[in-house]
C-alpha positions in Angstrom: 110.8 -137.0 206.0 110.2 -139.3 203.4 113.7 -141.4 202.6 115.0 -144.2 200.4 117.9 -146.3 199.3 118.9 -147.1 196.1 122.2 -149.7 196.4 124.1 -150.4 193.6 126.5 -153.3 192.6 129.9 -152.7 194.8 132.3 -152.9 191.7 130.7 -151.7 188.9 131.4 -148.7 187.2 129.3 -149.1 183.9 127.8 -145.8 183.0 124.2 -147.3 182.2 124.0 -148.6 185.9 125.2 -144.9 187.0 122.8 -143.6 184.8 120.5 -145.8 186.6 120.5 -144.7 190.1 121.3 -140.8 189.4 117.7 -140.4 187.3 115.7 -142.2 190.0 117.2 -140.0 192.9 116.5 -136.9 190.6 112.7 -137.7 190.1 112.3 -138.8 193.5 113.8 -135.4 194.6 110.9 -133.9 192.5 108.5 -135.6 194.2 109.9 -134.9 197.8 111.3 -138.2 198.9 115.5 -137.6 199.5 117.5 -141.0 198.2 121.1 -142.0 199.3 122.8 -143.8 196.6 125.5 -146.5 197.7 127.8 -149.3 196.9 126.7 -152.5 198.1 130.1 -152.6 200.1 129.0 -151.8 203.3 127.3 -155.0 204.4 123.8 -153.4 204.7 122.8 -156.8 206.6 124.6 -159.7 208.5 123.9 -162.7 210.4 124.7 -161.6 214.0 126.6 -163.5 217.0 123.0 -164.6 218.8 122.0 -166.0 215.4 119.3 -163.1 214.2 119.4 -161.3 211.0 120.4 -157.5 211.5 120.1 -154.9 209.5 122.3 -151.3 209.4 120.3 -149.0 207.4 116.7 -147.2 207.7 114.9 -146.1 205.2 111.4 -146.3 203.7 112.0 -148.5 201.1 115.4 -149.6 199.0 115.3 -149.8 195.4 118.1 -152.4 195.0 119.9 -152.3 191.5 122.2 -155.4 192.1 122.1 -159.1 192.0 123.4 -160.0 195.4 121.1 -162.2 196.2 122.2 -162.9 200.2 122.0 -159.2 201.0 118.7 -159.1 199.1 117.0 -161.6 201.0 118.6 -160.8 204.4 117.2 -156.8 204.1 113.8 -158.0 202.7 113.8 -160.9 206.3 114.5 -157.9 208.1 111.2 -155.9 206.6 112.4 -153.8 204.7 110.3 -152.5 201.7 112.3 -153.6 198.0 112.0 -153.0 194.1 112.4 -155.4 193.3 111.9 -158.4 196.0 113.9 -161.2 196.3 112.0 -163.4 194.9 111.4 -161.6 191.4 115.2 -160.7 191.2 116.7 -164.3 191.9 113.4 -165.4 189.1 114.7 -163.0 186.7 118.5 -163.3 187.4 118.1 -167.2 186.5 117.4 -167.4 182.7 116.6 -171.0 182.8 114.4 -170.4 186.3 112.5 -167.8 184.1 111.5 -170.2 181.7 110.6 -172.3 184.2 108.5 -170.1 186.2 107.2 -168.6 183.0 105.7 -171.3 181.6 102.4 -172.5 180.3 101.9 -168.4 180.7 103.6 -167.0 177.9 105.4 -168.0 174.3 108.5 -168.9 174.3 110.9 -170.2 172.4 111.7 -174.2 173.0 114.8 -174.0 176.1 116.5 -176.9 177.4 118.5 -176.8 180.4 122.5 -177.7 180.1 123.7 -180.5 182.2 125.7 -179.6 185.4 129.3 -180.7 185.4 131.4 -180.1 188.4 135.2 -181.7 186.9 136.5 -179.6 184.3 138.7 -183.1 183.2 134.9 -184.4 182.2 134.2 -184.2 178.5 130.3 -183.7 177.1 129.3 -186.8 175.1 128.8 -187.0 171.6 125.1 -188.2 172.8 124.7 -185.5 174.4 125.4 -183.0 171.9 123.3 -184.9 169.1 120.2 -184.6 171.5 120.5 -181.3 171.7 120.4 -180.3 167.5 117.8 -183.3 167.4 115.5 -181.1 169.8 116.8 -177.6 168.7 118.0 -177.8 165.3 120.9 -175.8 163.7 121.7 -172.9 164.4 121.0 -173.0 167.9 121.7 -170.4 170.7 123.6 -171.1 174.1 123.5 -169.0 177.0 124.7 -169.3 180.3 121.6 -168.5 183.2 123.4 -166.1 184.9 124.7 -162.9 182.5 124.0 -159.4 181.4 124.2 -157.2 178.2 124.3 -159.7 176.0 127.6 -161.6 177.9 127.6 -165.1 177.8 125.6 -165.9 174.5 126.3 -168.2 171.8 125.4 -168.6 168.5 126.5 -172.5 167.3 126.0 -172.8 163.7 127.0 -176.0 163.4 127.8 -179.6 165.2 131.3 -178.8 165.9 131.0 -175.2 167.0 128.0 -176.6 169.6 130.6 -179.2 170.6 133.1 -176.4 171.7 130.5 -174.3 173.3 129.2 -177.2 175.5 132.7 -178.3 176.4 133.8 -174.1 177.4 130.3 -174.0 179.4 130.2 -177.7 180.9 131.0 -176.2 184.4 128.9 -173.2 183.9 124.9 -173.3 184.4 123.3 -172.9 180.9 120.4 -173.7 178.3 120.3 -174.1 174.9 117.5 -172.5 173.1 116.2 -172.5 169.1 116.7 -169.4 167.7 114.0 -167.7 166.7 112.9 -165.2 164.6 115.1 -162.6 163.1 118.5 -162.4 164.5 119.6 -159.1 166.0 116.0 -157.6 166.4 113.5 -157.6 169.2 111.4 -155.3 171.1 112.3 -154.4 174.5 109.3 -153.7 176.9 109.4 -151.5 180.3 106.5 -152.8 182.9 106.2 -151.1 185.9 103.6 -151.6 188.4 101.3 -153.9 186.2 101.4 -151.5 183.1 103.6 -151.0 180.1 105.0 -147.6 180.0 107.2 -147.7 176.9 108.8 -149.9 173.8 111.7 -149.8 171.5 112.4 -151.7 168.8 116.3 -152.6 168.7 118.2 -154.0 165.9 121.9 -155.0 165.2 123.3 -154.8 161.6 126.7 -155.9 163.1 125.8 -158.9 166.0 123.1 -161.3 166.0 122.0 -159.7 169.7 120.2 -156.9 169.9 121.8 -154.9 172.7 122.4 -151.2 172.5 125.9 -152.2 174.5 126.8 -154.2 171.7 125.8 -151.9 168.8 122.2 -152.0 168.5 119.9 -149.1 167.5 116.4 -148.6 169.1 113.2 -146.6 167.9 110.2 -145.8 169.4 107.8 -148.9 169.1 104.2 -149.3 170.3 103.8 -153.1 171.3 100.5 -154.8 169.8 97.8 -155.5 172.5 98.3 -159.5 172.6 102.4 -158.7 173.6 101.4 -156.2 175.7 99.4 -158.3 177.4 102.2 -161.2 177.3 104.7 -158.5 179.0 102.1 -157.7 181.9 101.2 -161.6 182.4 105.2 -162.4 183.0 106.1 -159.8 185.3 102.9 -160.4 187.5 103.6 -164.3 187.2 107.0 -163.2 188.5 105.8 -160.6 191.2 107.9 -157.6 189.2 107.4 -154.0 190.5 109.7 -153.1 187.6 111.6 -154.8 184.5 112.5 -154.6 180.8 110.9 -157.7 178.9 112.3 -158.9 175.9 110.3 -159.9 173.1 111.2 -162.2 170.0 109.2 -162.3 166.4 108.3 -165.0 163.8 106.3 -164.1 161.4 103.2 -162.9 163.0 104.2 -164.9 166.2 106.4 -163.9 168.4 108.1 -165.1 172.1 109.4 -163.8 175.2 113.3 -164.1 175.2 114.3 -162.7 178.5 113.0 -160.9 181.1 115.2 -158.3 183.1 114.7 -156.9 186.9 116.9 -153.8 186.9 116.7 -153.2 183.0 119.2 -150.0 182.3 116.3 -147.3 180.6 118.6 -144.9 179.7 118.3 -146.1 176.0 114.4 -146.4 175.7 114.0 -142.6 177.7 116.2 -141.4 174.5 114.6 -143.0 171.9 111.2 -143.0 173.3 111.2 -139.5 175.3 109.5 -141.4 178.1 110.3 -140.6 182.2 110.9 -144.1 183.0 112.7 -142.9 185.9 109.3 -140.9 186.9 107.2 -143.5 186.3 109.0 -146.0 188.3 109.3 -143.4 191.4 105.5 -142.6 190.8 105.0 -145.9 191.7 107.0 -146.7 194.1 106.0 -143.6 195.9 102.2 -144.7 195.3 103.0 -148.5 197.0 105.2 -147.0 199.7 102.8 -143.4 200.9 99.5 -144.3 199.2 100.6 -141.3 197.5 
């Protein structure tokens, strides 16, 4: 019998990540693999009292929808099959390790990290601050490297509103990055297995992110060839089964803003009428059967 995992994150109840897990383990139904769908609450893998990783579930594979990056890496030490790896999630899960690893591949917009601070009683220096609009300009976006759905991003529009930003975040890992291109639009891009399978547009009339959480609307969209090609390049360079890339514009340029490892498609199956969910079982199914 063919059998998988998919874990989710033990306290969340968000309806997108539900969503998430219940339309893989229907199309994997269709396609005769059985899924179990659980919590990560159960500590699926521990270090053990003669020192060796153990693991206490057996399945074919796990697609793991969380961000728990110790269980993550002890499953995938104890050979079990993941979507996506360690590796690509902890990449992904980083923002300013994204960058990192992302570049001299694809456009970007110019990121600097934010310094670490580890006394809240510390303030951030007025040198500090100035360096940063000398690099970046005005307005400038601030986001902390580890964050979801649009949480922890900033907009400062001015000197004094970067000032408070740095000082709230000085104990948090963050970047600052220019803003670029038109503020509340992108296109977000689904990549599975080395091809794009679908694109929506998504704009905000009423934040300057572009998250359907936070009252964006998406349309169908059909990404030009050289982003396309931009999207594939960063999730290979990443080793991503799966993600949602997102994609600024300037002009005729444009950059890659973020890249996501368990992006929700909930949205983009709506808008576009794309399986998402089938696709990404196809595939999985194809890397784990040869099927």
């Amino acid at each position: 019998m063919k059998k998988g995992i998919i874990i989710i994150n033990a306290y969340s109840k968000l309806e997108h990540a539900l969503n998430q897990s219940i339309r893989l383990k229907e199309e994997f139904l269709r396609l005769g693999v059985e899924i179990d769908i659980r919590r990560n609450d159960f500590f699926a893998a521990y270090v053990d009292d003669d020192g060796r990783l153990k693991s206490r579930i057996d399945y074919d594979f796990c697609v793991y929808l969380d961000k728990d990056k110790y269980i993550l890496l002890m499953l995938e030490k104890c050979g079990m099959t993941l979507f996506n790896s360690y590796a690509a999630i902890e990449a992904c899960d980083d923002k300013m390790l994204t960058h990192i690893l992302l570049s001299g591949h694809v456009p970007m917009p110019k990121t600097m990290p934010g310094l670490l601070c580890y006394d809240d009683r510390e303030r951030v220096s007025d040198s500090t601050v100035d360096a940063v609009i000398s690099e970046l300009g005005l307005p400038l976006i601030v986001k902390t490297c580890f964050g979801s759905l649009g949480k922890g991003v900033y907009k400062a529009e001015t000197r004094e509103q970067l000032a408070k930003i740095c000082d709230l975040l000085k104990c948090t890992p963050h970047l600052f990055q220019r803003c670029y291109g038109e503020p509340g639009k992108d296109i977000r891009v689904i990549v599975i297995g080395g091809k794009v399978v679908a694109a929506m547009e998504r704009c905000s009339r009423v934040d300057f992110r572009s998250n359907l959480e936070l009252g964006g609307v998406g349309k169908a969209t059909e990404p030009s060839d050289e982003i396309a090609r931009a999207c594939v390049k960063a999730a290979s360079v990443l080793g991503l089964d799966y993600c949602g890339i997102d994609v600024l514009f300037s002009g005729n340029e444009f950059a890659v803003c973020e890249v996501n490892s368990n992006a929700f498609f909930g949205g983009i199956e709506q808008v576009t009428g794309i399986n998402v969910a089938l696709q990404y079982a196809l595939h999985i199914r194809k890397k784990v059967y040869g099927e």
